[in-house]
Each structure stands twice: as structure tokens, then as C-alpha cells.
Chimera marker file (.cmm) of the C-alpha trace (Angstrom):
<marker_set name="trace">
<marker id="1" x="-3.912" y="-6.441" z="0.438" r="1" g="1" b="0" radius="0.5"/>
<marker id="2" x="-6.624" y="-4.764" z="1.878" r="1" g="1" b="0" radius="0.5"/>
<marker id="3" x="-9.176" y="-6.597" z="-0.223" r="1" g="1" b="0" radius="0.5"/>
<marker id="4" x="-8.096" y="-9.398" z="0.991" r="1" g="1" b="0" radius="0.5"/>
<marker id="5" x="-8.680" y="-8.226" z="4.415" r="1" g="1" b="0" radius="0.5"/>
<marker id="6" x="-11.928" y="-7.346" z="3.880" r="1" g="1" b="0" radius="0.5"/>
<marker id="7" x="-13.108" y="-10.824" z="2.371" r="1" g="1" b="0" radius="0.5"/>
<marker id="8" x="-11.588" y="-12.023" z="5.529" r="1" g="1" b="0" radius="0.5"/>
<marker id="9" x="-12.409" y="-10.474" z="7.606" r="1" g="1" b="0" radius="0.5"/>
<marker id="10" x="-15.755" y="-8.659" z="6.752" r="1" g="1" b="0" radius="0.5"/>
<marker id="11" x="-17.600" y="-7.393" z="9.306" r="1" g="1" b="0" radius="0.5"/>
<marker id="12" x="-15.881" y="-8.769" z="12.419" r="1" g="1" b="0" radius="0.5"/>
<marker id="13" x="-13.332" y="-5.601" z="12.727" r="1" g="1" b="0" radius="0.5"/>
<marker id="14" x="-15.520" y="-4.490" z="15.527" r="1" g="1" b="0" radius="0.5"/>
<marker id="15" x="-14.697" y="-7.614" z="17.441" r="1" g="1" b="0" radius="0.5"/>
<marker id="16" x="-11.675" y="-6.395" z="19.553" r="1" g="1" b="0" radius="0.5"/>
<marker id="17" x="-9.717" y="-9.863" z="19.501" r="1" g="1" b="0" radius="0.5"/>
<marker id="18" x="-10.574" y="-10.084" z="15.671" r="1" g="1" b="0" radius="0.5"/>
<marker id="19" x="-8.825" y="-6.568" z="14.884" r="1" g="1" b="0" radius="0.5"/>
<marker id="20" x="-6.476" y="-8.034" z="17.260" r="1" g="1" b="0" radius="0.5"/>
<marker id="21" x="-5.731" y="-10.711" z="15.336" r="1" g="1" b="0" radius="0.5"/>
<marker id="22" x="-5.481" y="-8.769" z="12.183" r="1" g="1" b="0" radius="0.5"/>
<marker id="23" x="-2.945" y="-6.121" z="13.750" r="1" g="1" b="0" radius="0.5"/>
<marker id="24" x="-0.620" y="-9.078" z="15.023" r="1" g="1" b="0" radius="0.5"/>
<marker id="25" x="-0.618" y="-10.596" z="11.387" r="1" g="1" b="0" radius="0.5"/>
<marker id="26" x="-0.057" y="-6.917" z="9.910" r="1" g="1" b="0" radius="0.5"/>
<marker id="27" x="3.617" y="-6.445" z="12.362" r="1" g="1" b="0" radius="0.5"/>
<marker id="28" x="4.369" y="-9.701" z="11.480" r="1" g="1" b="0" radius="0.5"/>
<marker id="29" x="4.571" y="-9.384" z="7.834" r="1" g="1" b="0" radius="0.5"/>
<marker id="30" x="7.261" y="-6.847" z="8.318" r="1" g="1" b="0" radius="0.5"/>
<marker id="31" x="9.434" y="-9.646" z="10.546" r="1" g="1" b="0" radius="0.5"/>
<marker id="32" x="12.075" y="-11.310" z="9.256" r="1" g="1" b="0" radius="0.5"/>
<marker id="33" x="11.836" y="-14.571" z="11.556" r="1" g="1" b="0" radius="0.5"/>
<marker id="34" x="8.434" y="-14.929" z="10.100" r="1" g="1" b="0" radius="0.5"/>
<marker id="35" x="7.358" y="-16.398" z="7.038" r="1" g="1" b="0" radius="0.5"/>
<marker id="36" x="4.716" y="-14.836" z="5.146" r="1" g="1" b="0" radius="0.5"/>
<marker id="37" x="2.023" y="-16.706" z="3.840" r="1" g="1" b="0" radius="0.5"/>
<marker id="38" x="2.094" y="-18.325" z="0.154" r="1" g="1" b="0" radius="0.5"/>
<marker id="39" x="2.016" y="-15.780" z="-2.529" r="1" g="1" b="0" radius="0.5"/>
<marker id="40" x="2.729" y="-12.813" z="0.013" r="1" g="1" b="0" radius="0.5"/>
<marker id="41" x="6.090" y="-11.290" z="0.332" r="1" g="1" b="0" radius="0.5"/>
<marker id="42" x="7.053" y="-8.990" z="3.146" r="1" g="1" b="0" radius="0.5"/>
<marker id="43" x="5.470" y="-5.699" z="3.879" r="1" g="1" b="0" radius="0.5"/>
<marker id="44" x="5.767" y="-3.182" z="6.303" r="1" g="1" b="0" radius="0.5"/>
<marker id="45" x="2.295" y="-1.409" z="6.736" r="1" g="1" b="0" radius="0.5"/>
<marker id="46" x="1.930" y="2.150" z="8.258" r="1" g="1" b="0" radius="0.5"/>
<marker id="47" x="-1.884" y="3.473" z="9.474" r="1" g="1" b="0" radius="0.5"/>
<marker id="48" x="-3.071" y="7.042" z="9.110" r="1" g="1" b="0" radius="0.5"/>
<marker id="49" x="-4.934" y="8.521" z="11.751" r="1" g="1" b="0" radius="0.5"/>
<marker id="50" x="-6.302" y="11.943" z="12.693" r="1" g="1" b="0" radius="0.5"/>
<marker id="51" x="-6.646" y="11.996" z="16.596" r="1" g="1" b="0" radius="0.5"/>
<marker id="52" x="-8.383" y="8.757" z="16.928" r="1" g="1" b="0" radius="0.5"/>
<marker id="53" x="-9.847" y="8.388" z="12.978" r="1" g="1" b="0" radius="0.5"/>
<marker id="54" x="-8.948" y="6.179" z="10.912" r="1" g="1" b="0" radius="0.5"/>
<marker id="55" x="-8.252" y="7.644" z="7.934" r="1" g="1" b="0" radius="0.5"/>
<marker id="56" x="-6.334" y="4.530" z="5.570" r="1" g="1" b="0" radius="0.5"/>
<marker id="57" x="-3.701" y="2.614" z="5.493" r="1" g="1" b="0" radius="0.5"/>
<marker id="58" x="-0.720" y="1.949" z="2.889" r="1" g="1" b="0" radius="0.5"/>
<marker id="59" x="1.852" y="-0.929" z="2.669" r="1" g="1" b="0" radius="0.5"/>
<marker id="60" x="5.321" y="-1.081" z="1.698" r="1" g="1" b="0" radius="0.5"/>
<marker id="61" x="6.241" y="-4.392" z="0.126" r="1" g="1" b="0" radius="0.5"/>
<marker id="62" x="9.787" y="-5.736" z="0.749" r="1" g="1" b="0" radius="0.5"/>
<marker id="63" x="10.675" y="-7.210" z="-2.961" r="1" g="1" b="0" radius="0.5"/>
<marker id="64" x="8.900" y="-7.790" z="-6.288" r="1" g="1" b="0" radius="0.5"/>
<marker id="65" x="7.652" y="-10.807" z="-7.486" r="1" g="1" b="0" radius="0.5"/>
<marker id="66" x="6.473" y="-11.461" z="-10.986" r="1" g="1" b="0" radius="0.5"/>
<marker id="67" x="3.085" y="-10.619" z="-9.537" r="1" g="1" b="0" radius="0.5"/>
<marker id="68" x="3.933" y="-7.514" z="-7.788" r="1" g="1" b="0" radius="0.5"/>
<marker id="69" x="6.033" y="-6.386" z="-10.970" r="1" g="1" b="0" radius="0.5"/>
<marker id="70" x="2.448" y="-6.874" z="-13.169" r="1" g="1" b="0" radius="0.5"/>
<marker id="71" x="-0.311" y="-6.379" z="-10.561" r="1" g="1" b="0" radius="0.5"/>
<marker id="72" x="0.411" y="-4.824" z="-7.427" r="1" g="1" b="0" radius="0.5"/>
<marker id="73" x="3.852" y="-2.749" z="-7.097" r="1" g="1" b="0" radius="0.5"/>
<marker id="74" x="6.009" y="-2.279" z="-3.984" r="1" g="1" b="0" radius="0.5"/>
<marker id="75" x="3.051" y="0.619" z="-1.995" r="1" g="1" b="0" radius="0.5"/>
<marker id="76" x="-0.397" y="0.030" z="-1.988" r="1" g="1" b="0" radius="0.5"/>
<marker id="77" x="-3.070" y="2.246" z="-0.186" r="1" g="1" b="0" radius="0.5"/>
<marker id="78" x="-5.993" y="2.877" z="0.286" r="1" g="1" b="0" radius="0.5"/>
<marker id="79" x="-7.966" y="5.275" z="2.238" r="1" g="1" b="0" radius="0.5"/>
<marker id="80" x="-11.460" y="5.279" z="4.327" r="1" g="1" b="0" radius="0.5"/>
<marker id="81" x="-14.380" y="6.211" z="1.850" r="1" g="1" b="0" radius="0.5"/>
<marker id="82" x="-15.594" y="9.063" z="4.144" r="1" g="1" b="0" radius="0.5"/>
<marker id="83" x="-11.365" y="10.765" z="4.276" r="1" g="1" b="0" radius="0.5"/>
<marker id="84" x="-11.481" y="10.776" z="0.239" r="1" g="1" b="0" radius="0.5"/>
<marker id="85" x="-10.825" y="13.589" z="-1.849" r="1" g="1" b="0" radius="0.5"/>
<marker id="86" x="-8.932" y="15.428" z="0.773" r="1" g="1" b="0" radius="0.5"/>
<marker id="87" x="-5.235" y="14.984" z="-0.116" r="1" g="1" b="0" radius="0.5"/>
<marker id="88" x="-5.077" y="12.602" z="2.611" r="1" g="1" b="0" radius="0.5"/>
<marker id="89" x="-4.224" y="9.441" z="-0.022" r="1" g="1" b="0" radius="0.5"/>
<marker id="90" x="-1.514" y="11.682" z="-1.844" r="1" g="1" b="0" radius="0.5"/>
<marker id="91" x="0.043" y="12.884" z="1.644" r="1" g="1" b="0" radius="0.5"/>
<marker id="92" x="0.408" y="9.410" z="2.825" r="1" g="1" b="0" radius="0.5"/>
<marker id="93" x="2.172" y="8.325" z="-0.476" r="1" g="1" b="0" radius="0.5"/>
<marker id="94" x="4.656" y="11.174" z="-0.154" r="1" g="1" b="0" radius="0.5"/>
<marker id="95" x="5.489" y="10.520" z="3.720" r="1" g="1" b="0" radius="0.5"/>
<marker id="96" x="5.942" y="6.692" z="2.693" r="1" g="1" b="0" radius="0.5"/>
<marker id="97" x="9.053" y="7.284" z="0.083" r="1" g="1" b="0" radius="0.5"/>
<marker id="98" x="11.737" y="7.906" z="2.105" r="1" g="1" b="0" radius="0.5"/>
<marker id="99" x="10.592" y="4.842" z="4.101" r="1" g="1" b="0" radius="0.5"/>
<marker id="100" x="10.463" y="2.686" z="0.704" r="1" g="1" b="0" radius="0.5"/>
<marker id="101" x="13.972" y="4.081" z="0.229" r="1" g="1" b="0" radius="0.5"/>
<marker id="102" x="15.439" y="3.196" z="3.924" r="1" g="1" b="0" radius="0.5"/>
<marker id="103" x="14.319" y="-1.017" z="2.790" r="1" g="1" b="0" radius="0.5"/>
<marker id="104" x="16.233" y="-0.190" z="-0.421" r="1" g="1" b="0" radius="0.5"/>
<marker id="105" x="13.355" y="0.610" z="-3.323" r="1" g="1" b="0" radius="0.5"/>
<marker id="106" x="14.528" y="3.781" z="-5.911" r="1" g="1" b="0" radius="0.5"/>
<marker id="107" x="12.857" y="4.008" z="-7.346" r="1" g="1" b="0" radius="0.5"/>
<marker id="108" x="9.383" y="2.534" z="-6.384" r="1" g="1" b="0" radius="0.5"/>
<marker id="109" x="6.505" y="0.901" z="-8.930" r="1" g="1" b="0" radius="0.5"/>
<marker id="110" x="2.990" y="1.855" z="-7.913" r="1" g="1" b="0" radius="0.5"/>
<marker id="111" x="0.113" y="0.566" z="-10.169" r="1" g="1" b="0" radius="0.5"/>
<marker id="112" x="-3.802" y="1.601" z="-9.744" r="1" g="1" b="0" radius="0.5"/>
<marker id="113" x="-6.845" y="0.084" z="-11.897" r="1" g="1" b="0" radius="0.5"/>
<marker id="114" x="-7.029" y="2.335" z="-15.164" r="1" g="1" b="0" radius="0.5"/>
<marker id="115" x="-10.509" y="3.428" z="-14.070" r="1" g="1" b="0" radius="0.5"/>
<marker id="116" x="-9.196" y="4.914" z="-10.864" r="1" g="1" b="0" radius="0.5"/>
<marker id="117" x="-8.674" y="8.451" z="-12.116" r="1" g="1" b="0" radius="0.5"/>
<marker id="118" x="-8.060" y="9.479" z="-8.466" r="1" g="1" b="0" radius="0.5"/>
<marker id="119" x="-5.154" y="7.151" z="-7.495" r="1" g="1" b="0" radius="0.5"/>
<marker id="120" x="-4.002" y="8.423" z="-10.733" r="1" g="1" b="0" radius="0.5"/>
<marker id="121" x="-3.859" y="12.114" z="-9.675" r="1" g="1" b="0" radius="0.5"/>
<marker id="122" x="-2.544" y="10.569" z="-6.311" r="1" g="1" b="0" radius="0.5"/>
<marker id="123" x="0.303" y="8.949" z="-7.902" r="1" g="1" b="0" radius="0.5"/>
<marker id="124" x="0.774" y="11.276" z="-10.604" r="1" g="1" b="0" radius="0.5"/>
<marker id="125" x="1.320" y="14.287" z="-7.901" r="1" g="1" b="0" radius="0.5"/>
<marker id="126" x="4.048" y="12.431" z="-5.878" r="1" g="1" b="0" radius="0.5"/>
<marker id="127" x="6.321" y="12.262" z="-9.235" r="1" g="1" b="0" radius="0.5"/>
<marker id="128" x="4.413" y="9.042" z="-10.496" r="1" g="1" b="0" radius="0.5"/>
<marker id="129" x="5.736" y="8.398" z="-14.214" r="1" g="1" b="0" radius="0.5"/>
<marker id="130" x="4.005" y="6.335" z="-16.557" r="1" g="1" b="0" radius="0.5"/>
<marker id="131" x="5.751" y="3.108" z="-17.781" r="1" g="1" b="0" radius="0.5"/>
<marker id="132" x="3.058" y="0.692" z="-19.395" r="1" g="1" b="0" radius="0.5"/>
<marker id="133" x="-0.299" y="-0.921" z="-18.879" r="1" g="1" b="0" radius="0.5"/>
<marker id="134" x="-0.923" y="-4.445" z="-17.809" r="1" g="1" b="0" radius="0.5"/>
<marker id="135" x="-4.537" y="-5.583" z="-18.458" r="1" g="1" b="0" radius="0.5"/>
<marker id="136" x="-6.226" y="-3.723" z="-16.330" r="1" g="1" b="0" radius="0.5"/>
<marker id="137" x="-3.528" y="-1.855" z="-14.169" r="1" g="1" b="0" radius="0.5"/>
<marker id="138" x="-1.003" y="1.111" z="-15.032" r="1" g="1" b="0" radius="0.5"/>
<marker id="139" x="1.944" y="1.206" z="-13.525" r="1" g="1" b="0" radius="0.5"/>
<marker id="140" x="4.048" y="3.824" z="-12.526" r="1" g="1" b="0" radius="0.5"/>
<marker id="141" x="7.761" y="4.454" z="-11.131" r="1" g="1" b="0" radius="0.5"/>
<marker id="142" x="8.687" y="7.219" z="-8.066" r="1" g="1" b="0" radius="0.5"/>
<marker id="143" x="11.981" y="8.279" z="-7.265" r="1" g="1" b="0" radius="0.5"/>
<marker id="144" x="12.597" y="7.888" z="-3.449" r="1" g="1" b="0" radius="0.5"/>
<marker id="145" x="15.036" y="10.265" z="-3.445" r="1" g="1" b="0" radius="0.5"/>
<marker id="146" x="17.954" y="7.818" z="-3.275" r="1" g="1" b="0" radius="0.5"/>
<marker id="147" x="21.218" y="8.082" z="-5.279" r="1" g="1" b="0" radius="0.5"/>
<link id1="1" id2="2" r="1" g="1" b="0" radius="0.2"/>
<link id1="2" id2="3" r="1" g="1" b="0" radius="0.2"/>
<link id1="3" id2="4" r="1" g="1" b="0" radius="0.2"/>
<link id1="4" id2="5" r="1" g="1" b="0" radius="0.2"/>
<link id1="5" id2="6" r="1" g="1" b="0" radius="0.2"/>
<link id1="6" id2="7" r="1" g="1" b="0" radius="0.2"/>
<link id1="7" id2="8" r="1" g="1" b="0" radius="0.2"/>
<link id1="8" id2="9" r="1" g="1" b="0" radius="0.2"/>
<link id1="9" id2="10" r="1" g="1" b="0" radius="0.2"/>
<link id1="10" id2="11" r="1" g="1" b="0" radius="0.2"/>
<link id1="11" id2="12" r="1" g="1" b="0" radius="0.2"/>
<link id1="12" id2="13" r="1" g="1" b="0" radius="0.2"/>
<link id1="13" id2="14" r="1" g="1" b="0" radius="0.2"/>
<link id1="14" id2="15" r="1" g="1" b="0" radius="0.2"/>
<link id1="15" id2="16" r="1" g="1" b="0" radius="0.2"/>
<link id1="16" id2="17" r="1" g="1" b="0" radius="0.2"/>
<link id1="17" id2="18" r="1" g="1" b="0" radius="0.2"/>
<link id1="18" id2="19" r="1" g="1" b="0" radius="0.2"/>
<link id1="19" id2="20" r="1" g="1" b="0" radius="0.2"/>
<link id1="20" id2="21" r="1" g="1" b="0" radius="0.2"/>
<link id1="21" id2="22" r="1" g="1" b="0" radius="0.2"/>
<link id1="22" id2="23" r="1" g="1" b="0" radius="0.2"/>
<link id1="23" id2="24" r="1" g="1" b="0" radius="0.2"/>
<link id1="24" id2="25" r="1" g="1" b="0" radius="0.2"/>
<link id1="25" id2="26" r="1" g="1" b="0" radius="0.2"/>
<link id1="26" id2="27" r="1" g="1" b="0" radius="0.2"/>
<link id1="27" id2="28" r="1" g="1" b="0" radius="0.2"/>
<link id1="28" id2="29" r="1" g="1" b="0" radius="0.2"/>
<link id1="29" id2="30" r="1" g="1" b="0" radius="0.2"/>
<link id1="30" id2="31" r="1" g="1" b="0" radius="0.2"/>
<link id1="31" id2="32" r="1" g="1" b="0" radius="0.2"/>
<link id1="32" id2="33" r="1" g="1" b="0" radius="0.2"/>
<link id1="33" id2="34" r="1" g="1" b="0" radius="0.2"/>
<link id1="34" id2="35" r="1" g="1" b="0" radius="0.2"/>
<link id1="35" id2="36" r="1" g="1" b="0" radius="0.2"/>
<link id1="36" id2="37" r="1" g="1" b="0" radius="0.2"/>
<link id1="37" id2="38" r="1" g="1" b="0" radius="0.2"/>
<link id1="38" id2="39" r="1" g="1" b="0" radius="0.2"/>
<link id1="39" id2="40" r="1" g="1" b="0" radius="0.2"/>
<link id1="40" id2="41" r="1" g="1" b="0" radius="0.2"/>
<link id1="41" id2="42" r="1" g="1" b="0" radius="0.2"/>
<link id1="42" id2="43" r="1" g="1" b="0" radius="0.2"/>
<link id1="43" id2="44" r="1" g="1" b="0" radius="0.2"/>
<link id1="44" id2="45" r="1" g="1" b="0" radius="0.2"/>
<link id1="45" id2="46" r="1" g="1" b="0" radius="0.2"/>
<link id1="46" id2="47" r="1" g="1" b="0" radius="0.2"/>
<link id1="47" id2="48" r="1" g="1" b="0" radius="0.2"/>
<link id1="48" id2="49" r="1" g="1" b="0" radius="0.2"/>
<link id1="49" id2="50" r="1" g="1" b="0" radius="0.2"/>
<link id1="50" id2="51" r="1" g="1" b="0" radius="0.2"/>
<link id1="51" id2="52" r="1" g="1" b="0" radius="0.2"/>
<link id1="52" id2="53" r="1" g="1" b="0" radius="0.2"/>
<link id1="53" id2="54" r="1" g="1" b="0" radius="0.2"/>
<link id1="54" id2="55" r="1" g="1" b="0" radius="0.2"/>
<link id1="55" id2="56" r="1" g="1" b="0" radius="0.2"/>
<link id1="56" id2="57" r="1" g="1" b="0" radius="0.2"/>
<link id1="57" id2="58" r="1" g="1" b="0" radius="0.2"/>
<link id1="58" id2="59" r="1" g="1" b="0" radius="0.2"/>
<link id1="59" id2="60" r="1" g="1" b="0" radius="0.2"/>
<link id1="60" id2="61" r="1" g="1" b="0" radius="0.2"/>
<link id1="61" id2="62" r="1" g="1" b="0" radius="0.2"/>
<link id1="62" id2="63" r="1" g="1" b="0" radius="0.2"/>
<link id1="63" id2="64" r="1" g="1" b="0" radius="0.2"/>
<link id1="64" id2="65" r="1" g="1" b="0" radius="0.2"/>
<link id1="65" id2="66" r="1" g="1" b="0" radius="0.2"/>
<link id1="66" id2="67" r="1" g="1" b="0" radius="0.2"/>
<link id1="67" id2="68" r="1" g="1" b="0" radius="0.2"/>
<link id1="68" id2="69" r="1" g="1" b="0" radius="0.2"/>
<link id1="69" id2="70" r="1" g="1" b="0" radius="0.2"/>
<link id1="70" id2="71" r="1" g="1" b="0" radius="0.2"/>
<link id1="71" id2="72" r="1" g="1" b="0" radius="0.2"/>
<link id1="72" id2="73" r="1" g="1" b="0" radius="0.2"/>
<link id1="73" id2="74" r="1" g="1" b="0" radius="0.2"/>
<link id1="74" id2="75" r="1" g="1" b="0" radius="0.2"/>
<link id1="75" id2="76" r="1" g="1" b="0" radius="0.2"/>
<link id1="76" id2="77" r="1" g="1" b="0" radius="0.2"/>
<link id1="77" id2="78" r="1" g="1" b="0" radius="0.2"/>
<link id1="78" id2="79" r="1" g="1" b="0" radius="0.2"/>
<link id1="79" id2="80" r="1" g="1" b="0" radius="0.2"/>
<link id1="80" id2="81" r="1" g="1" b="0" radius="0.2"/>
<link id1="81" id2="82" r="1" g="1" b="0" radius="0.2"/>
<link id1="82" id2="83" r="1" g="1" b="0" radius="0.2"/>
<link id1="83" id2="84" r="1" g="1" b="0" radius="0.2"/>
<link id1="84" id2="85" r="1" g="1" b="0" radius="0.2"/>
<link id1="85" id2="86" r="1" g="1" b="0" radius="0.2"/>
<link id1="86" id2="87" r="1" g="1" b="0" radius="0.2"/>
<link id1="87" id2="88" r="1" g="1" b="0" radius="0.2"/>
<link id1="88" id2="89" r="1" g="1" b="0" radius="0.2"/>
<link id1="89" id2="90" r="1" g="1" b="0" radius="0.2"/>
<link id1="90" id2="91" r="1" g="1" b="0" radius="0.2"/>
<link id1="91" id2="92" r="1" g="1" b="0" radius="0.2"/>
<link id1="92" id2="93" r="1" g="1" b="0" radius="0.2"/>
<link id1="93" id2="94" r="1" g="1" b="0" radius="0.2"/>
<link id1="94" id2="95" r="1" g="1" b="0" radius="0.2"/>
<link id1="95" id2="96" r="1" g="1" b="0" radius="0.2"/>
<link id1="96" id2="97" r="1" g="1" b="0" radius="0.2"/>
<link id1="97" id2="98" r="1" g="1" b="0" radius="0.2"/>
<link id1="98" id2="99" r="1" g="1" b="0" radius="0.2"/>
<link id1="99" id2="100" r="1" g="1" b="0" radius="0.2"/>
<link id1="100" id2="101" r="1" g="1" b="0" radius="0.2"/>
<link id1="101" id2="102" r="1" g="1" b="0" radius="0.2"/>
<link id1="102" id2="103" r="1" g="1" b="0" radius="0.2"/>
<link id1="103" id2="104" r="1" g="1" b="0" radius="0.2"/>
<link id1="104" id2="105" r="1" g="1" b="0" radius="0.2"/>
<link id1="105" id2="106" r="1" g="1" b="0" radius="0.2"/>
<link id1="106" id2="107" r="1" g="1" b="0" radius="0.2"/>
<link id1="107" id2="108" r="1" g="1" b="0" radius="0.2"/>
<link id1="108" id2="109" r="1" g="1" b="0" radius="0.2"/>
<link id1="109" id2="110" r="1" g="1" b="0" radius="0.2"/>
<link id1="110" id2="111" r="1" g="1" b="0" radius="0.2"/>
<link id1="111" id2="112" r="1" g="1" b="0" radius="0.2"/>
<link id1="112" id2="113" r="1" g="1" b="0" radius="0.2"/>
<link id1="113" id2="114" r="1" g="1" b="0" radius="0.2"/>
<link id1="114" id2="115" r="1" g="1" b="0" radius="0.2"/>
<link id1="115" id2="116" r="1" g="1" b="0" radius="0.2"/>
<link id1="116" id2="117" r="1" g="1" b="0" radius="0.2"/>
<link id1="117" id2="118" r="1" g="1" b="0" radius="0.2"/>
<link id1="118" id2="119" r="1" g="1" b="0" radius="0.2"/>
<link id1="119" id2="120" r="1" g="1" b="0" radius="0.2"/>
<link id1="120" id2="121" r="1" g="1" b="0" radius="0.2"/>
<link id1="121" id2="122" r="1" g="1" b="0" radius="0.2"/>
<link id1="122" id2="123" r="1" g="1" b="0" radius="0.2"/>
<link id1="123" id2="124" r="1" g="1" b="0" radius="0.2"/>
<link id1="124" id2="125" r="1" g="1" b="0" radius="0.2"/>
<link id1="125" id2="126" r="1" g="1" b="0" radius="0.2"/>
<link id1="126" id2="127" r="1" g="1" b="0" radius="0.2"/>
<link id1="127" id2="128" r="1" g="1" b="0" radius="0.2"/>
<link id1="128" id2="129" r="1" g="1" b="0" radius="0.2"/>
<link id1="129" id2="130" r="1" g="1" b="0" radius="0.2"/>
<link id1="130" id2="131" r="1" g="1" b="0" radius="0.2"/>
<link id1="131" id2="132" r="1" g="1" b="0" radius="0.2"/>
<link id1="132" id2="133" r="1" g="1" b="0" radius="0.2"/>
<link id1="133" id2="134" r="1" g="1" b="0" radius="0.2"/>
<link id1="134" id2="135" r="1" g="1" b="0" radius="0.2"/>
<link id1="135" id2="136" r="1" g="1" b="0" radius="0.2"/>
<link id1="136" id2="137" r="1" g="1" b="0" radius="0.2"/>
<link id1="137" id2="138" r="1" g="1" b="0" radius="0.2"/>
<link id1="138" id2="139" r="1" g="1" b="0" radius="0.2"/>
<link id1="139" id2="140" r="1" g="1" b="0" radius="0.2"/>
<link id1="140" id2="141" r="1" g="1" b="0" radius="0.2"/>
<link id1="141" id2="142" r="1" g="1" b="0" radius="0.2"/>
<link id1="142" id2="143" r="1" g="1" b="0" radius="0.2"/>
<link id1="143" id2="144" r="1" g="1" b="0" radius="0.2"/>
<link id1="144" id2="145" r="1" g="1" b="0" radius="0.2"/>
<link id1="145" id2="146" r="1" g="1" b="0" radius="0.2"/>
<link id1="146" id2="147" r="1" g="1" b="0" radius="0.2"/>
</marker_set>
């Protein structure tokens, strides 16, 4: 999802009510009175900060869809260019399980780009096992830690 931030967002994060805006859509994508937009399921989405840094952001998707099962997975992440390569990406997948596990996923599919050798490690440390590749994703399963 955070591409699609991005494209709509671009540069106009700094404006206050535009980053405004975007954290009001973000906690309502995790309501249940609200209807997310077509294509989009339900996600809950948790920031990462140190002090006041942003460091990235990750997003817990309520169900699978066909698309999600292929493409995208139940957690995405994705973390600030300048934070990389500091374990900061693979803590924030570990901390997220037991919340993926508390809105019922055990265990949870995770997919990166097959390029992305990092988000590989990433996944691959937090108990990430291999299942298949789909064009240009692999995807990956994690136990939550559920029964």
C-alpha cells in the first residue's frame, strides 16, 4: 500500500492537513463501520518510530483475496531508506505476529519482489518458509504462534 501512497500523495506529506488526511484514511481502514475502497480489504497499520523518527511502517491486512493470496500477503512493510539495514524492518515483522494472530492469521503469507534479497533475509529471519513463486513475487508463510 505504501506505493500507492506515494503516487498519491507525492510530495504533499509535509502539508499538515494532507498527512492529516492520510492518517484519518490509515485508522479507518482498520474500522469495521467503514468500507474500504474497491480492491482494498481491511488493514490495521502500525508506525515505527524512534523518539520522533520515522522509521517505516507495516500493515496487517484483515483477509485474503485472490490478489493478496498471489501479490501482496496479509503484512506488508516497508521502512524509511535512511533506517535500512539496521534490523529495524525484521524487528517490526516480529513485533507484528502476535498482532496478525489476535485478528485470527496462523499462520501469515508474506511475499517480497524476488530481487529484494533484503526483505528476503527479513522474512526469512522471522521463520519465513518458502512456498512458491508468482511472477515476480515469492511468497512465504510465518507461524504466529497460534494453536
Amino acid at each position: 500500500m505504501l506505493g500507492r501512497d506515494i503516487s498519491v500523495y507525492g510530495s504533499s506529506w509535509r502539508d499538515p492537513a494532507v498527512f492529516a488526511r492520510y492518517v484519518e484514511e490509515s485508522v479507518a481502514a482498520a474500522r469495521d463501520d467503514v468500507m474500504p475502497p474497491p480492491g482494498f480489504v481491511r488493514s490495521t497499520t502500525l508506525w515505527y518510530v524512534a523518539g520522533d523518527t520515522f522509521i517505516g511502517r507495516l500493515s496487517i491486512r484483515h483477509r485474503l483475496t485472490q490478489r493478496l493470496l498471489d501479490w501482496g500477503g496479509i503484512i506488508g512493510y516497508d521502512v524509511r531508506p535512511s533506517a535500512r539495514r539496521r534490523g529495524h524492518a525484521t524487528a517490526m515483522l516480529r513485533e507484528s505476529l502476535p498482532l496478525a494472530r489476535g485478528l485470527g492469521h496462523d499462520p501469515v503469507l508474506v511475499t517480497c519482489d524476488h530481487d529484494n534479497v533484503a526483505s528476503r533475509k527479513v522474512i526469512e529471519a522471522c521463520g519465513g518458509v518458502f512456498e512458491d513463486r508468482r511472477g515476480e513475487k515469492l511468497r512465504y508463510w510465518i507461524a504466529t504462534g497460534g494453536t
